[in-house]
Structure formats: structure tokens, C-alpha cells
N, C-alpha and C positions, 0 to 999 in steps of 0.2 A: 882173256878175262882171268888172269891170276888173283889167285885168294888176297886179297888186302880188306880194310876193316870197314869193309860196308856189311859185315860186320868181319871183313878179313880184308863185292864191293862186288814179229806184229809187235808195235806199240800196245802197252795196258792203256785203256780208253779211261779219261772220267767217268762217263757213265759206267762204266765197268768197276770202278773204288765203291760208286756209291750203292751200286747193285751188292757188293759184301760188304758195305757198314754195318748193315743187320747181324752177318756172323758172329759168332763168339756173343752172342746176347747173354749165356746162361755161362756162369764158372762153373759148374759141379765137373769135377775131376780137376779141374784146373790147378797147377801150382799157386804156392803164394802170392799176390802181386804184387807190383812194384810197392813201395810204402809200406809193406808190414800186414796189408791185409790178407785173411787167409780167405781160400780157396772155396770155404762153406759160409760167408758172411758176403753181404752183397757192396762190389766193389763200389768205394767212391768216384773211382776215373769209368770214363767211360770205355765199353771194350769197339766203338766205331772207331774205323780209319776216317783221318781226314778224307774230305773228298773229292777236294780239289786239286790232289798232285796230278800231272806233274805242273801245273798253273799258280798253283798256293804259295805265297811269297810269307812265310812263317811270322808272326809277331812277338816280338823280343817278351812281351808282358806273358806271353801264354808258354815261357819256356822256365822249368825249376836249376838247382845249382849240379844236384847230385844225377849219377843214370843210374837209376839203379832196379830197372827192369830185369827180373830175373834171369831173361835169356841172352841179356848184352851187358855185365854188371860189368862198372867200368868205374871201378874201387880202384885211385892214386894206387901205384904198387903193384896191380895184380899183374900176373907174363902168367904168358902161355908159349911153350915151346913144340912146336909141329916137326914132322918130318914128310916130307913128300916127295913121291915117287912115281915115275912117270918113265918114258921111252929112251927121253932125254935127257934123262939124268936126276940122281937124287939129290933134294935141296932140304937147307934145315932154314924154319920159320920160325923168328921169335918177335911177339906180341907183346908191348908194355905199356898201359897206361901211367901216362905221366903227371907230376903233378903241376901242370904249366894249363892254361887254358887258354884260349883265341877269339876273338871277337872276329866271326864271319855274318855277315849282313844282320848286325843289329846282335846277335846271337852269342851270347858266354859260349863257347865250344871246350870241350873236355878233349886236350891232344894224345892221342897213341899213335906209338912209333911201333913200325911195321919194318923187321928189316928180314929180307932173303938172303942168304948165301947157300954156294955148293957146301959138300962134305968137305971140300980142303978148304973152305974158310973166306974162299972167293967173297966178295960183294956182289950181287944180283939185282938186290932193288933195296932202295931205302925209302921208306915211305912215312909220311906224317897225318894222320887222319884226323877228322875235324867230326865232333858228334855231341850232341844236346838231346837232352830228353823233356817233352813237353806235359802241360800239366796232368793231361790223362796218362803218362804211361809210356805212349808211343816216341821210339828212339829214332831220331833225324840224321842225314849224315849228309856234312855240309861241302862237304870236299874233301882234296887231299894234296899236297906237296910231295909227290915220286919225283925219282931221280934211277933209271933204272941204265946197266949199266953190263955192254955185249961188245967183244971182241975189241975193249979197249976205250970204246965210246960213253960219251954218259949223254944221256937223253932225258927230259923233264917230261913226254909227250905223257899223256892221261893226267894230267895236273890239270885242277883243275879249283874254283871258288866259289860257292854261291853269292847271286850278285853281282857277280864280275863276267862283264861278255854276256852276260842273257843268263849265265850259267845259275839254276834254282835246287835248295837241296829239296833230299830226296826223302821217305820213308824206309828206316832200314829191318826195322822190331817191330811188331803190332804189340801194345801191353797188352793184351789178352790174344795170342793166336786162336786162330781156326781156320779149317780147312776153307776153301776154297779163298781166302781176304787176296786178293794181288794189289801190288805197290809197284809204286816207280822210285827206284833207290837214289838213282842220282838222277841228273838231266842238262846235259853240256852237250850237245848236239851235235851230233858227229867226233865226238872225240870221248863219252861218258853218257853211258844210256844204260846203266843196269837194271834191269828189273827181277820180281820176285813173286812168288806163290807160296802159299802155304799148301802144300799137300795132304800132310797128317800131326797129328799130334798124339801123345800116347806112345810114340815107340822105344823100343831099348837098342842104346845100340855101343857095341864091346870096344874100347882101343886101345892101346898099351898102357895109358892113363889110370884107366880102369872100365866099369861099367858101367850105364849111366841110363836111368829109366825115365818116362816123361819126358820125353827130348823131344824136340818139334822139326820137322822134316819140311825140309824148304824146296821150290825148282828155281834155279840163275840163270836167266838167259839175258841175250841184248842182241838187237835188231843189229850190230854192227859187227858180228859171229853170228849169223843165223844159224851156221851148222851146230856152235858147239851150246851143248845144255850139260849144268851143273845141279849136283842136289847136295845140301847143307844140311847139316845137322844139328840142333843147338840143346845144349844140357841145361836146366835151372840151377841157377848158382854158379854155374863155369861160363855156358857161351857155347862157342863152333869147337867140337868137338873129332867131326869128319868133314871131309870137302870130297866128293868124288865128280868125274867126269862120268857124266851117261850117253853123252853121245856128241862125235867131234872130238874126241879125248882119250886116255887112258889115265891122266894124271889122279894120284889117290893121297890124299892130306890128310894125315891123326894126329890127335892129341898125341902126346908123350909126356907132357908134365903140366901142371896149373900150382900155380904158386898165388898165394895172396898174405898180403901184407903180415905179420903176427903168427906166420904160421912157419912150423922148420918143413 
């Protein structure tokens, strides 16, 4: 389960989405939300998750042009540059929203390229992510196009479409987190089953980047690594900030640079 851009990417039950539609009812504390509204004025979008992932087949009318959910802002232009580190060796991560977009099942998709290499510059994975934001707020991730690439080989396997094969996207953002909301991120059966939780929100958390308060604390797992569990960290205004491995792992992901369009 390498970081790629879901928002880098047991089954969670329906009954289980719509048991935390209720969370996040109330902003106070909350960051800006997506659209401009502040955090003390009552939002337009609603803060329920859909509640029929992973079943819900998205309708093109209920999706807007721009993502611009504070915790996934996915501004043409913006890279983020990771480094990470693990057993196996260090890898450098760079993140770029493009300005090309995709029509996946009905759906305008906003494309980021995802590419891995080692320190000496190797190719690891090359990735192209597929992501739409709908009209409350909540960011979709529709698939992705890998190409990953070991001892010479290059392999397409975790590719994957909504749409295509049964394959249905996923939930990757709540517009308004809160603790306990879980999602089903993608759903390609047996080959792309990520899921997620919101833990906490409110925490600070430090990375070469710099330091980043209000950032919301996710858990990653998928039924097809039952051992291995991830926890995510997402800043307002940047995104995924830390990737760590809590168990099944060692591997640890930080920021080192966030670049957006306009700015040196």
C-alpha cells in the first residue's frame, strides 16, 4: 500500500458510512471549508458522507470543476516533494497536479502525476491519479494509471478505473472531517480496496517543510495487507504532510517542500 494520491490511496460496512453521516455536524474549531466559508458561519455543503460507498455509482451533475477542499487542494500547479524512508531503502516522492483533466465514468477528473524514485534517481513507480470533488465538499478518487517498476520489469498491476470491471470510486476527503466518519477510498476487488478513518482532528504535527497545526489524522488499511496499518496526516491548505507505517511497516513519508503556483 504505497503512498499514491488517494490522497497519495474487515471491509467498512454501509451501515457503518451512515452510522457517521451524523459526525462533523457542528464546524466550531473547524478550518475554512472548501468554497470560502469560514469555520464560524454555517457551511452550505453538507458535512455527511455519502452513504452508499462502496455501492454508490457518483452522478456526473452532483460533481463541481475545481477540488478545492482544504485538505486535498488540488490547485493546476501545486508539487509536493516527499522523502521516505524505510528498511528498504530511501525513495524521493513528487506530487504535481496537472492541468489535463479525465473523464472517468461520466466524471471531469482533475489528473496528478505521482512519480517515486530512489536517491540515485532510479524510476520506482509512475503514477497518474483520477480525483473530483462533489458538490458538498467531499473528494472522490476515481482510479489511477501505475506503472511500477522492479529488477528491470515494469508492471501496470494496481491500475485500476471506475466503471471499468465493476471497478467503483471511492471516498478520499470528508469536506468537513471528524473523528470517527470511515470511507471506502477505492473498490477494484482484489486488486484496490483502500479504506480509511478519521482518528482526530486538531493535531500539530512537525516535518522538514515546516509546522503545520489543525491537520487531521487519518488510519489506511485494506483487507488485501490485513497486517500492514497506515496513519496520514493532512495540513489545511497543503494536503499529506506525513505517511507513517504503525504496524506491518517501518516505512515513514514527510513533506520537504509544497510549492504552489505564484509563489517563489
Amino acid at each position: 500500500m504505497r503512498m499514491t494520491w488517494q490522497w497519495l490511496g474487515g471491509a467498512i460496512a454501509t451501515a457503518g458510512l451512515a452510522a457517521v453521516a451524523s459526525c462533523g455536524s457542528t464546524t466550531t474549531g473547524s478550518p475554512e471549508a472548501p468554497g470560502g466559508t469560514t469555520a464560524a458561519e454555517p457551511a452550505p455543503r453538507s458535512t455527511a458522507l455519502p452513504t452508499e460507498v462502496p455501492t454508490h455509482r457518483p452522478d456526473p451533475a452532483d460533481f463541481v470543476v475545481k477540488v478545492d477542499n482544504p485538505y486535498l487542494p488540488l490547485t493546476p500547479g501545486n508539487r509536493w516533494v516527499y522523502e521516505s524512508a524505510s528498511e528498504d531503502g530511501d525513495e524521493r516522492i513528487v506530487v504535481t497536479v496537472t492541468d489535463r483533466t479525465r473523464t472517468v465514468a461520466g466524471v471531469t477528473t482533475t489528473v496528478v502525476h505521482d512519480r517515486v524514485t530512489t536517491v540515485a534517481g532510479r524510476v520506482v513507480e509512475d503514477t497518474y491519479d483520477w480525483f473530483a470533488q462533489d458538490v458538498d465538499g467531499n473528494v472522490w478518487y476515481f482510479g489511477e494509471d501505475t506503472t511500477a517498476y522492479e529488477k528491470g520489469r515494469a508492471t501496470t498491476e494496481g491500475s485500476w478505473e471506475a466503471g471499468v470491471d465493476g471497478a467503483m470510486a471511492g471516498l478520499v476527503m470528508p469536506a468537513v472531517p471528524a473523528p470517527g466518519q470511515a470511507y471506502q477510498q477505492e473498490l477494484y476487488e482484489g486488486e484496490a480496496e483502500d479504506q480509511a478513518e478519521v482518528l482526530a482532528v486538531g493535531e500539530s504535527v512537525e516535518v522538514p517543510a515546516g509546522r503545520y497545526d489543525d491537520v487531521v489524522e487519518t488510519a489506511d488499511f485494506t483487507p488485501l495487507e490485513p497486517r500492514l496499518r497506515e496513519q496520514k496526516y493532512y495540513a489545511p491548505g497543503v494536503g499529506v504532510v506525513m505517511e507513517k507505517d504503525v504496524r506491518g511497516g517501518d516505512e515513514v513519508v514527510r513533506l520537504m517542500r509544497f510549492d504552489q503556483p505564484g509563489q517563489s
